[in-house]
N, C-alpha and C positions, 0 to 999 in steps of 0.2 A: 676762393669760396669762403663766406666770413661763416661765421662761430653759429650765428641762426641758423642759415642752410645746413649748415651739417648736424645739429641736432633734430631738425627735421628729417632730412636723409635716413637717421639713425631709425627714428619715431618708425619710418614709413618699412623699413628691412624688419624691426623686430615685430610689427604688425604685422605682414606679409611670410614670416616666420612663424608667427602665431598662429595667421589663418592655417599654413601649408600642416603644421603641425596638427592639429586640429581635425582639417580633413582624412589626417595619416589616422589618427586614431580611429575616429567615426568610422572612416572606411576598413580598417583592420578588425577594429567591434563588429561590423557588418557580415565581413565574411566570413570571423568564428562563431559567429550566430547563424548565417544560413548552413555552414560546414555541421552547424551541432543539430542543425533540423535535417540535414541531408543525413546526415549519419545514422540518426533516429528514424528516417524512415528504412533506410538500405536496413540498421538491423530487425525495425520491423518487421520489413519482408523476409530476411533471412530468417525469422526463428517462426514464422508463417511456414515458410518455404521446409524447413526444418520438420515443424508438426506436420504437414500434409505428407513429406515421406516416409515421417517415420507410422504417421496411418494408413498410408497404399502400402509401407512396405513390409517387414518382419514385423511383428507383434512385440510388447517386450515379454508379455507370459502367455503361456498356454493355459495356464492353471484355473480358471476361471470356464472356460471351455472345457475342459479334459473333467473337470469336478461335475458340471453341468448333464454331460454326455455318459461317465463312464454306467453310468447303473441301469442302462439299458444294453451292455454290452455280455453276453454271457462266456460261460467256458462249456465246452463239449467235449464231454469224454466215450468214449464206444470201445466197446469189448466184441473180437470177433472169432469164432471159434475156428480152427483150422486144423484138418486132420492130414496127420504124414504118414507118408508111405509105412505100410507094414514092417518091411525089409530093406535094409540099409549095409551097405559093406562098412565096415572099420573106419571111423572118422567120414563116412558119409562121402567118401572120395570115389567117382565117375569110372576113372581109369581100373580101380577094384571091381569095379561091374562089370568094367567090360571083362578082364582078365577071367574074373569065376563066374560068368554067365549069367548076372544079375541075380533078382530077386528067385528064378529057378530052382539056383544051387543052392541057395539059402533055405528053400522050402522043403529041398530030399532030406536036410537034417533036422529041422526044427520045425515041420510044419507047417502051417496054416498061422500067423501068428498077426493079431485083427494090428490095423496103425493105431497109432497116437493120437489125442484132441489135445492142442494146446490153445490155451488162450491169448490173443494177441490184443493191444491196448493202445490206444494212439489218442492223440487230442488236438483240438480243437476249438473255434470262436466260434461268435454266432451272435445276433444282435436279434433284438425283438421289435416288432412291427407292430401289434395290436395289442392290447392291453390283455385280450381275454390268451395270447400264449401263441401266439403265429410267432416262427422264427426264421431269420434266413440262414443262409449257410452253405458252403458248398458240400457240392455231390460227394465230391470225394475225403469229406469227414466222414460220411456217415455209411459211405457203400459198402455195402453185404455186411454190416454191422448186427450182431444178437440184440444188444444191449445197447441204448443211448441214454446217458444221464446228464440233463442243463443244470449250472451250478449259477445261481443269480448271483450279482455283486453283494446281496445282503448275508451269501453265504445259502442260501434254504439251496436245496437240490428236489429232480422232477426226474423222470422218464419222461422222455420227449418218444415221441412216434411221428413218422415222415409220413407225411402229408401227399407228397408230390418230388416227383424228383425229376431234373433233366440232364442227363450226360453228356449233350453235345456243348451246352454252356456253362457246365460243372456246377449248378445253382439246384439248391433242396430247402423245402418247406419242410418245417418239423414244427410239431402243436405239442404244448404242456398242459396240464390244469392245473393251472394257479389257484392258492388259497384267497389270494384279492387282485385286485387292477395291478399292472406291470408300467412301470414306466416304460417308455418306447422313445424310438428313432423318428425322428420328421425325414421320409426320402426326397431327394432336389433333384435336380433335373443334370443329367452328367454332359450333355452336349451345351452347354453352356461354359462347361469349363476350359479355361485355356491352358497350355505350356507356358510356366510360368506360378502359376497360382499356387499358394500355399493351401500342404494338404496336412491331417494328421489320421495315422492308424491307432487303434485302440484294440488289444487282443491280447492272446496269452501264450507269445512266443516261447516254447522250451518249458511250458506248464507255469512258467510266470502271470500269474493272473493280472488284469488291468494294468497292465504296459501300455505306454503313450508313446508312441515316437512319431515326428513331426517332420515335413518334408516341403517340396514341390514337386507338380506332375510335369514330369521328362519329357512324354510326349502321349500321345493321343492315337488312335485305331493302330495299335500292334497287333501285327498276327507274327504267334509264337510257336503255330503249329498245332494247338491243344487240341480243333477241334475245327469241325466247316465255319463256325458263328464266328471266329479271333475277331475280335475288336475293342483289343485291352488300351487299358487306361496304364502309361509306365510312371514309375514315382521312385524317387529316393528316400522317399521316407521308411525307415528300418524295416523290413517285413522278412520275418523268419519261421521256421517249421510251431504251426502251433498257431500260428495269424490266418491260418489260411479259414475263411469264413466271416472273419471280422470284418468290420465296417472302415471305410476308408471318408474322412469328415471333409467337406469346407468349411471356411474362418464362419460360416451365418451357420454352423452346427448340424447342416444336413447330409446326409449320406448321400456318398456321389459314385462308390463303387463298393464292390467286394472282394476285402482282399483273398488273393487264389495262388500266386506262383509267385518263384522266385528265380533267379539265375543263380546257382551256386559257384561261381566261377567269379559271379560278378559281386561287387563291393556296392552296396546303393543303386541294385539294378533288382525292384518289384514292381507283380503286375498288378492291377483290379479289375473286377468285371465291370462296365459301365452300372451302375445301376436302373440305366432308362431300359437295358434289356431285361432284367431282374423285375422292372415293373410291367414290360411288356408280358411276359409270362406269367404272371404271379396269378391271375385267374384262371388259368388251364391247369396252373398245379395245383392251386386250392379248391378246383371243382372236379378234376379229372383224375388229378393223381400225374399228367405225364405233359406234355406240350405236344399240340397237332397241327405241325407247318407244313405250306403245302409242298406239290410235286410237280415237277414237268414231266421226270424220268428220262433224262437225261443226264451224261457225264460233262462236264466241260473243265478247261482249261484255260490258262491263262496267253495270251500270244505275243510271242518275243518277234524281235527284228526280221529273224531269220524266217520266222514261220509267216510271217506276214510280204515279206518278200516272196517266199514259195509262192504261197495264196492270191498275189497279186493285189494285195488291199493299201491301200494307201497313209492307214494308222494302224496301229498297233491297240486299237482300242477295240474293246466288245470281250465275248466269251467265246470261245472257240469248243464248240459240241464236237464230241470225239466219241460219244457212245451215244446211241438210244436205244432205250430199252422196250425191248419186244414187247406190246399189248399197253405199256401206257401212253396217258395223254398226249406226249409231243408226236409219237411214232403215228396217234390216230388222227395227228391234223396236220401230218407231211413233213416233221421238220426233219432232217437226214443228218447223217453224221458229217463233217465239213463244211456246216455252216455257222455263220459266225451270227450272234445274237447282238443284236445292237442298240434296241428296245423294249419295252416292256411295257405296256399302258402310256405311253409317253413318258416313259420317264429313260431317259438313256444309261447305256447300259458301258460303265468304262474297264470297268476290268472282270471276273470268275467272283469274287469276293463280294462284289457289291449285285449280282444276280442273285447271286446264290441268299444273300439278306432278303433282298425284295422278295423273292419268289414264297420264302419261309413264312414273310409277313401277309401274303395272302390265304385269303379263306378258304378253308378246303368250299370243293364245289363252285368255285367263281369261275369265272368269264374270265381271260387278260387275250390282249390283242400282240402276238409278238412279231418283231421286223428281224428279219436274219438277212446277212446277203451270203448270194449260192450263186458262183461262179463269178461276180464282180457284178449283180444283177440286185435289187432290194427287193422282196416278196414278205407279205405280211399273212397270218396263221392265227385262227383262231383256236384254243387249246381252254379246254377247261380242268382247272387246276384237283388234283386229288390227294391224298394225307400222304405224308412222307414214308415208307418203307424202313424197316433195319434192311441191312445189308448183311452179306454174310460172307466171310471169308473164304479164299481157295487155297489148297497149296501148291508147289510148288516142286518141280522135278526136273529131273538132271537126264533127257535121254541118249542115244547114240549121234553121233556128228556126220555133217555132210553138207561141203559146199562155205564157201568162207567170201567173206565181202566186209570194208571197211574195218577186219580183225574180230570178226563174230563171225559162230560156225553156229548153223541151223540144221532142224532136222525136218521131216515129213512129222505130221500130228497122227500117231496110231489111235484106234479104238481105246488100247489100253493110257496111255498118254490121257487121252479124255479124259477117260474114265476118273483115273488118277486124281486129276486136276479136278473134276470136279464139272467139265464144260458140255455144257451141250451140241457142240459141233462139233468138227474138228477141220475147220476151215483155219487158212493160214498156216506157217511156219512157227517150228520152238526154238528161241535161242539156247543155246547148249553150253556156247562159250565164248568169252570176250575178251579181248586181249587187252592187260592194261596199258593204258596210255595211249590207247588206238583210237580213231574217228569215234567208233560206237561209242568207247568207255566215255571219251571225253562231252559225249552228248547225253548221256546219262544210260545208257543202253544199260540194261541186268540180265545174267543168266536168269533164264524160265521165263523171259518175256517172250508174248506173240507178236509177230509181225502180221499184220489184218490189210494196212495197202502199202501201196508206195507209189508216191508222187500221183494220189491220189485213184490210183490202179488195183481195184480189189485183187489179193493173195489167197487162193483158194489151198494150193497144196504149193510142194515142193518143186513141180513143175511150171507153174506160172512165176514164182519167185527166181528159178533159173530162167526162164525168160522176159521178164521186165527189170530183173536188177544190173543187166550189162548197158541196157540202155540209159540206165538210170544212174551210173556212176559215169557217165559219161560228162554231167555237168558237174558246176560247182559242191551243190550241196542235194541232199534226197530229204524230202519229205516222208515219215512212215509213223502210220499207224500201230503205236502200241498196245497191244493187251496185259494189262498185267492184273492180278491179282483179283479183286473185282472192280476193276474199274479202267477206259482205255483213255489214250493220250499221246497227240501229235509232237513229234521230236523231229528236229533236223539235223540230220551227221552231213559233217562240213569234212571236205576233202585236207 
């Protein structure tokens, strides 16, 4: 190869070197340029991504909201007079009563001698609704209260006077007279809200005025047992002796509940009133003074596994009527005890709790069309609805024994027994006594309860109980109707 070719050769490698070089670079430029527009968009998105949770999720202040809100939030204080007994044994000790014969013995030496009036103090929240001094609050701040004084955030103080009051959903209207406009609460609508959602309370836990504590709702329709209406709002947000009345916020500043109870046991376990029920009523207590829901007059209960087995029903769904009462509406348009309610105007009926709402929400004096099934058969009733009744307590007694089944001893119901109690018959059986840990106890069976059927076999006395109960423990489990106290209800003792 002479001296030209090979300086050509060279030419052609270090240009071919050149180009490959070239391209290396180009194409390495290339792709830290699209790597630095990838990059920029990815953290684009991420700090997108970033603002969008940190706007759905935790707030970073409350303070803005809590400043906004608090001057519509008041303090309630009530003063209640309470008079004590006359006569007291030494340190006020039960056992000194019994031994020296109570307030008797005390009286051959000392007379006549009038009791005590002390006064008792307790506090409370309360938020204001209308500028011209409507406030809400629950029942039980203000019950059997002398004295109620609202303390505004700007410091003035009022006598409030109750307006309306309702015990069964612990909500009270109380009216001030303001010297001008009051700022006020926007109320929102509480069935919109989820588990989940950030909540904040604003009240005067422990006489700490305008406390903020901030939370989520736990969960949604608890019943705590307060009352027939349960259908609390649960929240972790702080809520202690002293909150109870106060307003419970959403993040858009409206009032979604009122706070009412707490678990003392538990650590970030409080409850609220919905406030869609608090605006359901709020017309009947600012016109009437009281709330007027309607009536079937009927008892009902809730139906487990077992008692829908007995029954023969195929769900465990509906309300299971266990009492009606003599001369009202359900008794004058046929409905009978051991029928299961399963409708209401078309609207189905799935558990005692969600009857018992709808039936409240109806107008006294309406029309409702209801479906029960009676014996495994569907039959519809027309019953026109009438104002709900107080109830009244019976008590309770301990008579002689006779005749033992499932570890409960019954007696025959005497004149005097009635009387006692309070009943107007004396149909059925008195339990007398229950053995613990036995069928009954573990069914919920109590002394002083009445047994009225079993396995759907009316129990007139002690003689019909002796002959239906051998046949009846013959199966697995017994169906019986309970009386207790004022109100009856279907139990199954399982062998």
């Amino acid at each position: 190869m002479n001296s030209k070719d090979t300086k050509r050769r060279k030419r052609f490698l270090l240009g071919l070197m050149s180009f490959l070089v070239t391209i290396f670079i180009i194409s390495f430029a290339g792709t830290i340029h699209f790597s630095a527009i990838s990059l920029g968009v990815s953290s684009h998105d991420a700090m997108a991504a970033s603002t969008t949770e940190t706007a759905s999720g935790a707030p970073s202040s409350f303070a803005d909201l809590a400043e906004k809100l608090k001057p519509a939030v008041v303090n309630i204080s009530t003063t209640k007079t309470i008079t004590t007994r006359g006569f007291r044994t030494p340190l006020n000790d039960p056992r000194l009563d019994r031994f020296f014969g109570g307030e008797e013995f005390f009286k051959k030496f000392f007379g006549n001698m009038p009791g005590r009036e002390l006064k008792q103090r307790s506090l409370g929240s309360g938020f204001v609704i209308s500028k011209d001094g409507y406030i809400f609050t629950n029942n039980h701040v203000v019950e059997k209260a002398d004295k109620i004084v609202v303390k505004l955030s700007s410091g003035k103080e009022y006598n409030a006077t109750v307006k309306g009051k309702d015990k069964n959903t612990d909500i009270a209207l109380l009216k001030i007279e303001p010297d001008d406009d009051l700022p006020v609460v926007e109320l929102g609508d509480s069935s919109k809200l989820r588990v989940g959602d950030w909540v904040i309370a604003i009240g005067n836990p422990f006489g700490l005025s305008q406390t903020v504590t901030a939370g989520i709702v736990s969960a949604k329709g608890r019943v705590i047992g307060a009352g027939p209406y349960d259908d609390f709002i649960q929240t972790d947000a702080s809520i202690n002796p002293g909150n109870s009345g106060g307003p419970l916020f959403s993040l858009d500043g409206k009032v979604v509940g009122i706070n009412t109870a707490i678990v003392a046991q538990g650590q970030g376990i409080g409850f609220a009133i919905p406030i869609d029920m608090a605006k359901e009523i709020l017309p009947n207590l600012r016109t009437k003074g009281k709330v007027v829901r309607g009536w079937l007059g009927v008892s009902v209960q809730g139906i487990t596994e077992d008692i829908a087995k007995n029954l023969g029903l195929k769900t465990a769904e509906g309300a299971l009527v266990s009492d009606v009462f003599k001369g009202d509406p359900a008794e004058k348009a046929g409905i009978k005890t051991g029928d299961v309610i399963v409708e209401i105007d078309g609207k189905l009926i799935k558990d005692t709790h969600e009857l018992i709402k709808i039936v409240a929400g109806v107008a006294v004096g309406a029309t409702v069309k209801i479906k029960v099934l009676r014996d495994g058969r569907q039959k519809t009733f027309t019953v026109k609805v009438t104002e709900r009744p107080e109830t009244k307590a019976m008590a309770e007694v301990e008579p002689e024994e006779s005749g033992k089944y499932f570890g409960m001893t019954v007696q025959e119901i005497t004149p005097e027994i009635a009387e006692h109690l309070g009943l107007s018959n004396v149909t059925g059986v008195i339990i007398t006594q229950v053995k613990s840990g036995s069928p009954a106890d573990e069914a919920g069976i109590q002394t002083g309860d009445i047994i009225r059927q079993i396995n759907r076999s009316r129990i007139s006395s002690l003689k019909e109980y002796r002959s239906v109960m051998p046949r009846a423990v013959s199966g697995d489990s017994v169906l019986v109707l309970i009386h207790r106290g004022n109100s009856k209800f279907f139990a199954v003792i399982r062998k």
